[in-house]
C-alpha positions in Angstrom: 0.0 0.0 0.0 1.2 3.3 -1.1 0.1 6.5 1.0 1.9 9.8 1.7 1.4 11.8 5.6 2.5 14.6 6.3 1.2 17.0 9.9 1.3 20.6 9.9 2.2 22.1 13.4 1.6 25.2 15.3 5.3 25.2 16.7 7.4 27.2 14.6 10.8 25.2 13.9 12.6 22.5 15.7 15.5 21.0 15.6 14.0 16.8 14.2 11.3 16.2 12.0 9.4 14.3 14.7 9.8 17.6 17.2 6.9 19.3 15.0 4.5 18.0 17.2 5.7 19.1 20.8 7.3 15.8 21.3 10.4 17.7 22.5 13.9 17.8 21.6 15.7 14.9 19.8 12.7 13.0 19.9 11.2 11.6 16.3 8.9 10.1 14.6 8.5 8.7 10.9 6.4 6.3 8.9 7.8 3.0 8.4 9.3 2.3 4.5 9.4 6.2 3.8 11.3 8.7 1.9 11.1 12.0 2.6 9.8 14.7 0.8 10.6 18.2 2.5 10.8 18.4 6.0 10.5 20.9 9.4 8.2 22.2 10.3 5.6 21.2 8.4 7.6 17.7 7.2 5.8 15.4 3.9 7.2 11.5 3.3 5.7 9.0 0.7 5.4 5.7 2.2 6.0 2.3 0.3 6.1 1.1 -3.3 6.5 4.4 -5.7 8.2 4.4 -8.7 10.8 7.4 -9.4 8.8 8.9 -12.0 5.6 9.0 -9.4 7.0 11.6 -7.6 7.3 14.9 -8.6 8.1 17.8 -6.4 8.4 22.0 -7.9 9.7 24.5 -6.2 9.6 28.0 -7.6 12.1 30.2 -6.6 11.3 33.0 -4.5 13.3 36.0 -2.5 15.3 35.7 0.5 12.8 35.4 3.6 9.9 35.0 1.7 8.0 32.1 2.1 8.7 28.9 0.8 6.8 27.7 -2.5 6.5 24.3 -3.6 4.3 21.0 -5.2 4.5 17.7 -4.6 2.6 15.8 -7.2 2.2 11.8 -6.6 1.0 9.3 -8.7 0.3 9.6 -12.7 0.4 13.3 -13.7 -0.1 14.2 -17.4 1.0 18.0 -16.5 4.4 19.0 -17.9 6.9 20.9 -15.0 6.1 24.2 -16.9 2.5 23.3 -16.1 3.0 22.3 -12.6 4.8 25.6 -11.9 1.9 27.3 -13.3 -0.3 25.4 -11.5 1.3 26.4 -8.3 1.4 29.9 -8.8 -2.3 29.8 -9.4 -2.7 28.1 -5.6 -0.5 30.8 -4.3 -3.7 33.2 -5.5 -6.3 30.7 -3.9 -7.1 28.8 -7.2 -7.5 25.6 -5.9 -9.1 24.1 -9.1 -5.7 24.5 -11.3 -4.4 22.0 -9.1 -7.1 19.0 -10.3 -7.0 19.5 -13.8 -4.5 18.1 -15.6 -5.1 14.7 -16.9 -4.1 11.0 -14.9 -5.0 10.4 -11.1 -2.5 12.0 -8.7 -2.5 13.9 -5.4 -1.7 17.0 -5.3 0.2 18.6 -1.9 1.2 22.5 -1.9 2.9 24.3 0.6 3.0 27.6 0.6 5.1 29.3 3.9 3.0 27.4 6.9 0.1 27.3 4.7 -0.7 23.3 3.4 -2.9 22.4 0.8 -4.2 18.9 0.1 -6.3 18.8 -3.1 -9.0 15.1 -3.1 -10.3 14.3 -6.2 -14.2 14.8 -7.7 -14.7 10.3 -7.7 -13.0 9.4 -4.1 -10.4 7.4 -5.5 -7.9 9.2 -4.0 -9.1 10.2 -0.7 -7.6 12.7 2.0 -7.7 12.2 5.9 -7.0 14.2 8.5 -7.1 14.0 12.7 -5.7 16.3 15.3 -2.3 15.5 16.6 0.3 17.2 19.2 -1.1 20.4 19.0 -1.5 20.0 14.9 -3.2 18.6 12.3 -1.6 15.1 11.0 -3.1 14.8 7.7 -2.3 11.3 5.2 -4.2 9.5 1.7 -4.4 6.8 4.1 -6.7 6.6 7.4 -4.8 2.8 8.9 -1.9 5.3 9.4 -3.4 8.3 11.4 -5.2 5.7 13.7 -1.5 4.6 14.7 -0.8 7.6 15.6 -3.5 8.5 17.8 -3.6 5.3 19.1 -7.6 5.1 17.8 -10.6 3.1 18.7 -12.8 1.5 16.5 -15.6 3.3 15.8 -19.0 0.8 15.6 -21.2 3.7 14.5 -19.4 4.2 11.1 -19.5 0.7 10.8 -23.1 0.3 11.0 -23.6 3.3 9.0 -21.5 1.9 5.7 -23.5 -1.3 6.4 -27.0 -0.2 6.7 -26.5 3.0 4.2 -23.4 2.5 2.2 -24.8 5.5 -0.4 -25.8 7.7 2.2 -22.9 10.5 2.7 -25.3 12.5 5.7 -25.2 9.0 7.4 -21.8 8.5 6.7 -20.6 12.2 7.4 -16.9 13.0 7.3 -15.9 10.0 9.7 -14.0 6.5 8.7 -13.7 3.3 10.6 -11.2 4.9 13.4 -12.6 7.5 16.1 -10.8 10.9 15.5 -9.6 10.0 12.1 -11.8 12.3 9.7 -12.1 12.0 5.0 -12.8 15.1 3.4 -15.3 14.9 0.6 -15.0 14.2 -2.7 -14.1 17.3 -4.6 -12.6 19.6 -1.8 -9.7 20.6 -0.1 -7.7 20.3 3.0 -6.2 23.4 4.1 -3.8 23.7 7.0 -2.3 26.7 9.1 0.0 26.5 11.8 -2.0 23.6 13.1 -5.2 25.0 12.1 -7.5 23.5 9.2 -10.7 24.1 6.8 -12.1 22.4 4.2 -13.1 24.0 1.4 -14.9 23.0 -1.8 -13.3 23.5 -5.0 -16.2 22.5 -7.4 -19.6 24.0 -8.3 -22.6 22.0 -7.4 -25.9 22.1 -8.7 -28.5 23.6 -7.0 -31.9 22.3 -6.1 -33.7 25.1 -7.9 -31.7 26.2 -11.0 -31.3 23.8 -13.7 -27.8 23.6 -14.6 -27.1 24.6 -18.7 -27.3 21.7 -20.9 -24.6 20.8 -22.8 -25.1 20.1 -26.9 -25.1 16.3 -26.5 -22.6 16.2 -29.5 -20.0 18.3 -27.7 -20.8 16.6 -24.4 -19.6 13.2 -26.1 -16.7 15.1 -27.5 -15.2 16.4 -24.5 -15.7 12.7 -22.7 -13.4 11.7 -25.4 -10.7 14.2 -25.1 -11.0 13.3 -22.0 -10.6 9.5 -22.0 -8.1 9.8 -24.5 -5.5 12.6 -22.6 -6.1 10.3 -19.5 -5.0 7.3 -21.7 -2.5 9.2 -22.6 -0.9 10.2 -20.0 -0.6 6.6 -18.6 1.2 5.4 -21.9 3.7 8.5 -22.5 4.2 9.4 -18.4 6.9 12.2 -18.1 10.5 11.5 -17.0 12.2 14.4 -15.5 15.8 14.8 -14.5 17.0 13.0 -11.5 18.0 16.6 -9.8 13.7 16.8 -9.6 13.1 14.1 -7.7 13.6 13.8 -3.9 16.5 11.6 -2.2 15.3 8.3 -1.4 16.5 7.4 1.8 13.9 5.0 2.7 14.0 1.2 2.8 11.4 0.7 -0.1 12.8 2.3 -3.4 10.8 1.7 -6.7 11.8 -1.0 -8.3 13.9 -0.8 -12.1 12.7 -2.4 -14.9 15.0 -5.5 -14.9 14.2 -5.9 -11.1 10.7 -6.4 -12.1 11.2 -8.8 -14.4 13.4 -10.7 -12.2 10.9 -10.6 -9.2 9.2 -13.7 -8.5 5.6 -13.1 -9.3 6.5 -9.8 -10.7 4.0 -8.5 -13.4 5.2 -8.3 -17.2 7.0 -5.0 -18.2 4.5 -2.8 -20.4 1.1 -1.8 -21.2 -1.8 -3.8 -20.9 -5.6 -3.7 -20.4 -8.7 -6.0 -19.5 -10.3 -7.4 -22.7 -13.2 -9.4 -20.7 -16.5 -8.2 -22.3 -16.8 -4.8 -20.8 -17.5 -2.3 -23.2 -15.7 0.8 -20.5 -12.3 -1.7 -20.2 -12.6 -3.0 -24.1 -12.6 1.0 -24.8 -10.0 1.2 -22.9 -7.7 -1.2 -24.3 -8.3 -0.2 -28.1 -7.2 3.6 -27.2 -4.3 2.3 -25.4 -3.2 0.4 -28.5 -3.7 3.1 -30.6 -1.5 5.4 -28.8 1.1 6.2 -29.6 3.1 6.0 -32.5 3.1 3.2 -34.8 0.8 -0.4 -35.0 2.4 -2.4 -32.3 4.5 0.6 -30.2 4.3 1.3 -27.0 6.5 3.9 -25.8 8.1 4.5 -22.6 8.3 1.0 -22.0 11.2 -1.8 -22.5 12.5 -0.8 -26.4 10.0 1.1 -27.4 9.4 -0.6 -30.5 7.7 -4.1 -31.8 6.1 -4.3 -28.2 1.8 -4.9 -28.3 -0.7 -4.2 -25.8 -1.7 -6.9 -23.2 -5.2 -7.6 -23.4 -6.1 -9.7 -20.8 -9.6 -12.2 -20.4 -10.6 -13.6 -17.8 -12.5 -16.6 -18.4 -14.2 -17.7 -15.4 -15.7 -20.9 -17.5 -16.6 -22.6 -13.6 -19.9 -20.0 -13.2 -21.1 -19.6 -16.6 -20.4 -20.6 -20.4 -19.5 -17.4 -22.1 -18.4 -18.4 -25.9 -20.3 -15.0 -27.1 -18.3 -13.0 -25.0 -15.3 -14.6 -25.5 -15.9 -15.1 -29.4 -16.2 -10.5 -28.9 -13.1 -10.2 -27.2 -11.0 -12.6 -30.4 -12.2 -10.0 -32.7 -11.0 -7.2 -30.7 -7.8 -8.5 -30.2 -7.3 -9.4 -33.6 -5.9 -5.5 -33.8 -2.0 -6.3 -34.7 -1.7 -4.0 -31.7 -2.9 -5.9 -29.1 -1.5 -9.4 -27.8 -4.5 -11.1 -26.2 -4.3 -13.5 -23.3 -7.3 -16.1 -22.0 -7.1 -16.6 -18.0 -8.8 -20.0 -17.5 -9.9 -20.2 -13.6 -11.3 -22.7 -11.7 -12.9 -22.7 -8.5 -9.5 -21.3 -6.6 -10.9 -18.3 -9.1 -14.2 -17.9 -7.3 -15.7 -15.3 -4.6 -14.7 -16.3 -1.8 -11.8 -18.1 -2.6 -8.8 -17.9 0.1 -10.5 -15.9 3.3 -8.0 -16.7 5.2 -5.4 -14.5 3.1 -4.9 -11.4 2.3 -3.5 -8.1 3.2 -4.9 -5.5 6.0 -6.4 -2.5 4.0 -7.2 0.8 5.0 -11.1 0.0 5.5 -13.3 -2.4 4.8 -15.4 -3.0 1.5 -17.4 -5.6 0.1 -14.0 -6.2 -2.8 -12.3 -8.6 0.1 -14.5 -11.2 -0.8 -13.3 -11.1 -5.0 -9.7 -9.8 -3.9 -8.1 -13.3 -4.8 -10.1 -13.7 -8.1 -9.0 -10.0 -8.7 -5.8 -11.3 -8.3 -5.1 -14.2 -10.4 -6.9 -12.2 -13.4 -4.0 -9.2 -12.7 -1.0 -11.6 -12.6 -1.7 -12.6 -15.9 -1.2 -9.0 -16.9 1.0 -5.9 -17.2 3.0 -3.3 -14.9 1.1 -0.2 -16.0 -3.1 -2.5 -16.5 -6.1 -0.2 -17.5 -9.6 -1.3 -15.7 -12.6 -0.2 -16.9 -14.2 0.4 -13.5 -16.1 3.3 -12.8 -17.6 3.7 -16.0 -20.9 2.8 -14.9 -21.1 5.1 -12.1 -19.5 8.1 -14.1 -21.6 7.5 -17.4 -25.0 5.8 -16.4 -27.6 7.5 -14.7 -28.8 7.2 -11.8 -32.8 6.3 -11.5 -33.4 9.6 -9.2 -32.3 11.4 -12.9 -35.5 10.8 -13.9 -36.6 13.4 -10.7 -34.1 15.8 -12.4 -36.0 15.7 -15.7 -39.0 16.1 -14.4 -38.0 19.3 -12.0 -37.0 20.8 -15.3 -40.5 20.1 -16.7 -38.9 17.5 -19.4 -41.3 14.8 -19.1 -41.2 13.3 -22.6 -37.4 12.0 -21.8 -38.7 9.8 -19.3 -40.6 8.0 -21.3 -37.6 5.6 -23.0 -36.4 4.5 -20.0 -39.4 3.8 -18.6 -40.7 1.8 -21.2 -37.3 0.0 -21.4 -37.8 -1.1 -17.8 -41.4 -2.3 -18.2 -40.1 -4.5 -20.9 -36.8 -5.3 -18.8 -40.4 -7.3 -16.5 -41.4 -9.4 -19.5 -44.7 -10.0 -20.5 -47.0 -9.8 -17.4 -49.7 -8.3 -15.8 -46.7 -6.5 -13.2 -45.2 -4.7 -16.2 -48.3 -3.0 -17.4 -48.0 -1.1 -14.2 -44.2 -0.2 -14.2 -44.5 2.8 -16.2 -46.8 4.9 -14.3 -45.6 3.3 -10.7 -42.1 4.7 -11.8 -43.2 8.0 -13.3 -45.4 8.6 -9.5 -42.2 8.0 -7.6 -40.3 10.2 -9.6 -42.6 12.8 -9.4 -42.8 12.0 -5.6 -38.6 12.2 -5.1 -38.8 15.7 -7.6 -41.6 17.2 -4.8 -40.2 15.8 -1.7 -37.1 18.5 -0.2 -34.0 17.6 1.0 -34.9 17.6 4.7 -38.2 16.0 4.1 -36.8 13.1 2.2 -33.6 12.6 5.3 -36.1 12.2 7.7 -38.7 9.8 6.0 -35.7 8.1 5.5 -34.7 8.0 8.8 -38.3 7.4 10.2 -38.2 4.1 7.9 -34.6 2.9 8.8 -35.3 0.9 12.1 -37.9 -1.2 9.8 -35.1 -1.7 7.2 -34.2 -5.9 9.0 -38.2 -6.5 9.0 -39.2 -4.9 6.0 -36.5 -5.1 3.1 -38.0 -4.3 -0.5 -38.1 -6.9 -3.4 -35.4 -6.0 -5.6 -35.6 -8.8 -8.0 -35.7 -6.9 -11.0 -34.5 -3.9 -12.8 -38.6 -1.5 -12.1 -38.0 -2.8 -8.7 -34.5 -1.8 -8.4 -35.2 1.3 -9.5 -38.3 2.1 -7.7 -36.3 1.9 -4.6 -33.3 4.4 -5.8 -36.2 6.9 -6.5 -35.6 8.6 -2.7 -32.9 11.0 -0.8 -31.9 7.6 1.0 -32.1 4.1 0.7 -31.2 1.3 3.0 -28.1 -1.3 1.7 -28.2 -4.6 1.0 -26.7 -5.2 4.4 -29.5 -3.7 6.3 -32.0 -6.9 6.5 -29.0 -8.6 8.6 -28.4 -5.7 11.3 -29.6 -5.7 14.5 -32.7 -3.0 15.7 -30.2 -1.1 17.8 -27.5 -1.0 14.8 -30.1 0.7 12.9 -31.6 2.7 15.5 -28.2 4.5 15.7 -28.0 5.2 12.0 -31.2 6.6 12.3 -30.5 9.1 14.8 -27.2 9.8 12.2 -30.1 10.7 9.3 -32.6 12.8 11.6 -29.4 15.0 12.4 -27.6 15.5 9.2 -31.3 16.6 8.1 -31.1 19.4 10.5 -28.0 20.2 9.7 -27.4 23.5 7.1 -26.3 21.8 3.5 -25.4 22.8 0.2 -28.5 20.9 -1.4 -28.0 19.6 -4.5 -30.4 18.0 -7.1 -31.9 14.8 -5.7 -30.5 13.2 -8.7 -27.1 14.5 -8.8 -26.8 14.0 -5.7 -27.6 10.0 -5.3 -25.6 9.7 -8.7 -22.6 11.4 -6.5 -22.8 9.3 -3.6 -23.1 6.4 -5.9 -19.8 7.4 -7.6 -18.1 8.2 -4.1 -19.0 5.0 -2.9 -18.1 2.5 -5.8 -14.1 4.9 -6.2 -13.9 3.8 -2.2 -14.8 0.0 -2.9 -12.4 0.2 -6.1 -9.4 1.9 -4.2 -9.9 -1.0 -1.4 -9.3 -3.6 -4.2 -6.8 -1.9 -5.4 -4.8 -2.3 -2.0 -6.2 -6.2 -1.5 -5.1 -7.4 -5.0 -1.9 -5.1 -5.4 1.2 -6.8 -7.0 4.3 -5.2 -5.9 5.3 -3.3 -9.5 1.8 -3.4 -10.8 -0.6 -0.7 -10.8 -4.0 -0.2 -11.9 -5.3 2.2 -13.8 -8.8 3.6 -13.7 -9.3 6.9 -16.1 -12.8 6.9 -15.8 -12.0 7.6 -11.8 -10.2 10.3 -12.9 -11.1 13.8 -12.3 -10.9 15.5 -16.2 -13.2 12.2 -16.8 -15.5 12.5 -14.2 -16.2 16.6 -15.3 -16.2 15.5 -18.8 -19.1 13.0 -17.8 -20.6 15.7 -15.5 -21.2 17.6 -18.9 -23.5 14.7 -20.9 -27.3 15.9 -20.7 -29.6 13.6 -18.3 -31.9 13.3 -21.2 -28.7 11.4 -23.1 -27.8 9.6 -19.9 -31.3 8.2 -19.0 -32.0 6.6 -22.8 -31.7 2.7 -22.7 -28.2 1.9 -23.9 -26.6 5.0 -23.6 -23.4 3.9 -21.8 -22.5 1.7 -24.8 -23.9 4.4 -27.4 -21.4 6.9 -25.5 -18.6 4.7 -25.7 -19.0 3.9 -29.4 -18.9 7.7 -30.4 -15.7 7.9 -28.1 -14.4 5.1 -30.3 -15.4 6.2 -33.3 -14.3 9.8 -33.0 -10.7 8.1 -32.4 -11.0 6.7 -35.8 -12.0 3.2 -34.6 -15.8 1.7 -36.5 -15.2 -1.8 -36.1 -16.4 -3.4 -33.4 -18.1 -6.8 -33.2 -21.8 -7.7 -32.7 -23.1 -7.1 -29.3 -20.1 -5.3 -28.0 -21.6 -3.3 -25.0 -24.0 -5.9 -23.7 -24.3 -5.9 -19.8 -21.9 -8.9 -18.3 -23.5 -8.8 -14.2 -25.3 -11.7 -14.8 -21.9 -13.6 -14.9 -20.9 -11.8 -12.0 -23.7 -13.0 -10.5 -23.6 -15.8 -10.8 -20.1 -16.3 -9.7 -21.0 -15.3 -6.8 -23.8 -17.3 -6.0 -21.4 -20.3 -6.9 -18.6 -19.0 -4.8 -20.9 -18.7 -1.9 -22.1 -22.2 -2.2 -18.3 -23.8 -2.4 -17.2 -21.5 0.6 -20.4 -22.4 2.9 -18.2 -23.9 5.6 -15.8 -21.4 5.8 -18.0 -18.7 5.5 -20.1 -20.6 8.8 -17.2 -21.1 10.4 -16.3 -17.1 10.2 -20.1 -16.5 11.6 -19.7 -18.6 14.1 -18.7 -15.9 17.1 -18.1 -12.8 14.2 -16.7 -9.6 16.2 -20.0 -8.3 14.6 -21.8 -9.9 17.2 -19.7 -8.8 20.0 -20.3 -5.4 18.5 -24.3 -5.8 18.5 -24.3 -4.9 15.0 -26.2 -8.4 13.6 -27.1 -11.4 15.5 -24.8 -14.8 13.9 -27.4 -17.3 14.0 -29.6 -15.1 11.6 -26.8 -14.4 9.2 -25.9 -18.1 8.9 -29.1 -19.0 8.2 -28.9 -16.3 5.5 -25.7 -17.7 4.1 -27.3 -21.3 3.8 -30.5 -20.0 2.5 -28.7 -18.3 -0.3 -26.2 -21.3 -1.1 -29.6 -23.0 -1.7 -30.6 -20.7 -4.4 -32.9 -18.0 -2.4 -33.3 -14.8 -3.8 -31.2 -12.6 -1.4 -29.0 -10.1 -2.2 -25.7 -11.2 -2.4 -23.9 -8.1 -2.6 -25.5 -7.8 1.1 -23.9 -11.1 2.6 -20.6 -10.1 0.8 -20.6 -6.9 2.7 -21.2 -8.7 5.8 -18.5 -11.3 5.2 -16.2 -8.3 3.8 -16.4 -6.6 7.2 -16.1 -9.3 9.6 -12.7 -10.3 7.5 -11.4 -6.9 7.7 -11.8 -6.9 11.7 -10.5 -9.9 11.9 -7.3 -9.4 10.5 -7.3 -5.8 11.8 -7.1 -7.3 15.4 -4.9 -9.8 14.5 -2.5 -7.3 13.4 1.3 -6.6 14.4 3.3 -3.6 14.3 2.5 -0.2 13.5 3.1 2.3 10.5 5.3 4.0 12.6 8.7 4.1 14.3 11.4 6.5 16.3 12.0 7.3 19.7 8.4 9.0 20.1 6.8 6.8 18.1 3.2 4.9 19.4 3.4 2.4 21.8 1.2 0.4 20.6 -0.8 -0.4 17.5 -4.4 1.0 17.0 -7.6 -1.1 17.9 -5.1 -4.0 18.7 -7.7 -5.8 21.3 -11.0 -7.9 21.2 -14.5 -6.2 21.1 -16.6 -5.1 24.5 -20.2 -4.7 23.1 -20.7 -2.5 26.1 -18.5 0.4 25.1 -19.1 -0.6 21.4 -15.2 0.0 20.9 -12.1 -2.0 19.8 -9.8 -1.5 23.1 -6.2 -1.8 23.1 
């Protein structure tokens, strides 16, 4: 896991980097496996596996006692130096907005005298946290670290919150799985003085009664593929700067050379490569990746630079479901000269659920632990630099509360597509005659119902949410329940009354709170987007390769404001996320594509799952057995195992629900099993954060 932490003091200079927080003299403290970036008082380190050319740090000269000036830029940053100095003299001036704009995924850190600035990104990909520390603010991309520091509890609200309303930021609010330990939301800004902080918003939102202007839908596709394509771009052609740029290295975990990759055990190949697996956001991917740069069958920057092809990879999971057609789609793809494509064959070792007992401690939990192993063997089989297509749904689809949108801006006769597409998604029955007006009335309820209003229906309903769970069986029914301010998760059938009760009382106070009220839409499409980036950076960190990194441009934040620009009457039509991609395609000069590229693959997913579930029963009885989840009164074990038989035996219940539940129980499993810390030195933590069992009175993980 890579993270970078950094505090910012209200002490003006000492003499050690760990003196910043009144530790006093000669006393330090670092992150383990760190290099540093600048130091007192206000000291920055990156922490674990970065590459050279992921770290980028500008200073701009300024004179003699004035303050200092400078960037550090981490991660994949299409920006040239000249553009990063820019960029930096534009956040002296307060124009935080410069510093999210250029194209690739990267976290931006100025300083600017004692003043720090940590930009997030618009998706959640690349979160910020923050807690107070030593008179300060310790601030990291990572949350696992700041609980060391403090020495954290566990906090069992937030976990019942992300179980019972995973898309609900007011139930949510700014905290994370550790007391103290605070995220700031998507698209804002953490600014720190001497100690001090605010967060402040650097992107326009839309607001509840002003329809925002409507892009020409031609134009709107357009700029989605400028986008794609600089993001693309700026993964295959990264920029190498002079050695004298880059920071000393004094740490214990330099990058790793090309030559040491190969020779690693394990290690990834060298190169460029891309899922080809029937997606039509990762099969976009892979086709503009081969078709830049340069010549059929270049890829530069990496190895020679000549004669090398794209590594499209497929992942044929033949033990859940036949899937010839898709397969038969991806051969025609990859019969590009550019692209060398590679068939994963897996088994049941490839299944959810496979492996439980391993696997690395991440930052949080998230319902990805439970694929992290079939994540896995699918990325082994493919590149150093490996595009993903995820995201693309939750950046280009819309959201069912849309539909309020449309009808808030009097545009009725958009809706009626995609409502007829879902009344013929219920085949031919009596049910599906009434789909289309059942779907148009709770639209034009959500459209009518205010922001407070809808928080505390929501709320009201909540502690019904384990007696009462709606039938989400098909697509009208899924929808139907998206078409409110707040819905309950798949989880929230399983948790206990008292688990929910407390979420409740999280909803009836973020609804009195003052808030920056968006669209109902908008805002559920948001919190979608928030919610899968947080999932996708957990995976991230549970399948990670050491030398291998994923690349989502569709996470990315030119992407995500390209997407922001589509019309909801083009997002809402039947189709449109495979209609948008093709334009992108073709206005990149590629028409070919085979038949029935862009048809939906979840049913495989599906029913992967549902057949992982089954083959892990006893292992997944055997976790439920005395969970920590029952010590923390958040479900009762005896009713999830029954759950977790019933739906081995083919029951309809949500899966995604039970994985959330296994997901979390893993994660505070191994997170109390843990040893060590993040940190080390003289003044370093004692001991490791929520290292001891769970006391359901206090609700707390205690040391």
């Amino acid at each position: 896991m890579r993270w970078l932490v950094g505090w910012s003091s209200i002490a003006a200079s000492f003499g050690t980097v760990g003196a910043v927080g009144n530790h006093g003299e000669g006393r330090t403290v670092h992150p383990v496996g760190s290099q540093l970036l600048w130091g007192d008082p206000d000291p920055l380190w990156a922490v674990g596996d970065w590459r050279p050319d992921e770290i980028r740090v500008i200073t701009v000269a300024t004179p003699e006692g004035a303050p200092t000036t400078r960037l550090a830029v981490l991660g994949c940053c299409g920006a040239t130096d000249e553009q990063l100095r820019v960029g930096l003299l534009a956040a002296r001036g307060g124009a935080l907005r410069h510093l999210t704009a250029w194209s690739g995924s990267y976290t931006a850190v100025v300083q600017i005298g004692r003043r720090i600035t940590v930009a997030g990104d618009l998706a959640g990909a690349r979160p910020v946290f923050h807690t107070p520390w030593a008179n300060g603010t310790a601030y990291a991309t990572a949350a696992l670290p700041l609980a060391d520091l403090i020495e954290a509890q566990l906090d069992i609200g937030h976990l019942a919150a992300l179980l019972a309303c995973p898309e609900t930021p007011e139930a949510l609010g700014d905290g994370t799985p550790y007391a103290g330990v605070k995220r700031i939301p998507p698209g804002h800004a953490l600014i720190l003085r001497e100690g001090s902080r605010e967060i402040t918003g650097y992107e326009a939102v839309a607001s509840l009664a002003v329809a925002a202007p409507q892009t020409d839908p031609v134009s709107a596709v357009e700029g989605v593929r400028d986008a794609l394509v600089d993001a693309v771009r700026a993964r295959l052609t990264a920029p190498r700067h002079a050695p004298e740029t880059l920071p000393p290295d004094p740490g214990p975990v330099p990058g790793m050379g090309p030559a040491e990759r190969r020779a690693a055990r394990g290690a990834p190949v060298p190169g460029i490569g891309a899922d080809l697996s029937g997606g039509s956001a990762s099969a976009t991917l892979a086709l503009l990746a081969a078709g830049l740069p340069g010549l059929p069958g270049t890829v530069l920057g990496h190895g020679t630079g000549a004669g090398e092809r794209l590594l499209a990879v497929t992942f044929n999971d033949l033990s859940a479901q036949r899937r010839e057609d898709e397969l038969e789609r991806a051969r025609a793809i990859a019969s590009n000269p550019r692209l060398h494509h590679v068939v994963v064959a897996a088994g049941e070792e490839a299944l959810p659920y496979a492996s439980l007992e391993s696997g690395p401690l991440t930052d949080e939990p998230a319902p990805s632990l439970v694929v992290a192993e079939r994540h896995r063997r699918r990325l082994a089989a493919g590149s150093a630099d490996h595009f993903v297509g995820h995201g693309a749904r939750q950046v280009l689809d819309a959201h069912p509360a849309r539909l309020a949108d449309l009808l808030m801006d009097r545009r009725r006769r958009h809706i009626l597509r995609p409502v007829a597409a879902l009344a013929r998604a219920e085949g031919p029955s009596t049910h599906s005659l009434f789909v289309p007006l059942a779907v148009y009335r709770a639209a034009r309820r959500l459209a009518r119902t205010s922001y407070r209003t809808g928080l505390e229906t929501a709320a009201s309903l909540l502690p019904e949410a384990n007696r009462d769970a709606p039938d989400l069986d098909t697509p009208a029914d899924a929808s139907l329940a998206s078409l409110t301010w707040s819905r309950p998760g798949p989880a929230a059938r399983w948790l206990t009354g008292e688990a929910l009760a407390e979420v409740s009382v999280r909803l009836q106070e973020a609804a009195i709170r003052p808030a920056s009220v968006q669209r109902p839409g908008e805002a559920r499409a948001r919190a979608a987007l928030a919610r899968h980036a947080a999932d996708q950076r957990i995976l991230e960190q549970a399948a990670e390769i050491r030398s291998q990194r994923l690349h989502a441009p569709f996470l990315d934040n030119q992407v995500v404001r390209a997407a922001r620009a589509l019309p909801e009457s083009l997002r809402v039509q039947p189709g449109a996320r495979a209609a948008i991609l093709r334009r992108v395609l073709a206005g990149a000069g590629i028409h070919d594509l085979p038949p029935g590229w862009g048809t939906p693959s979840q049913a495989t997913s599906t029913a992967a799952g549902r057949i992982g579930l089954r083959a892990a029963l006893p292992d997944l009885i055997a976790l439920f057995d005395a969970p920590l989840l029952a010590d923390a009164g958040l479900i009762e074990a005896r009713v999830v195992r029954k759950a977790l038989r019933a739906a081995s035996e083919g029951e309809p219940l949500p899966l995604d629900g039970l994985a959330e539940l296994a997901s979390t129980e893993l994660w505070l499993r191994r997170l109390v099993t843990r040893r060590g810390t993040c940190w080390t030195g003289t003044a370093a933590p004692r001991q490791r954060a929520v290292a001891g069992g769970v006391v359901p009175a206090r609700r707390t993980l205690q040391p």
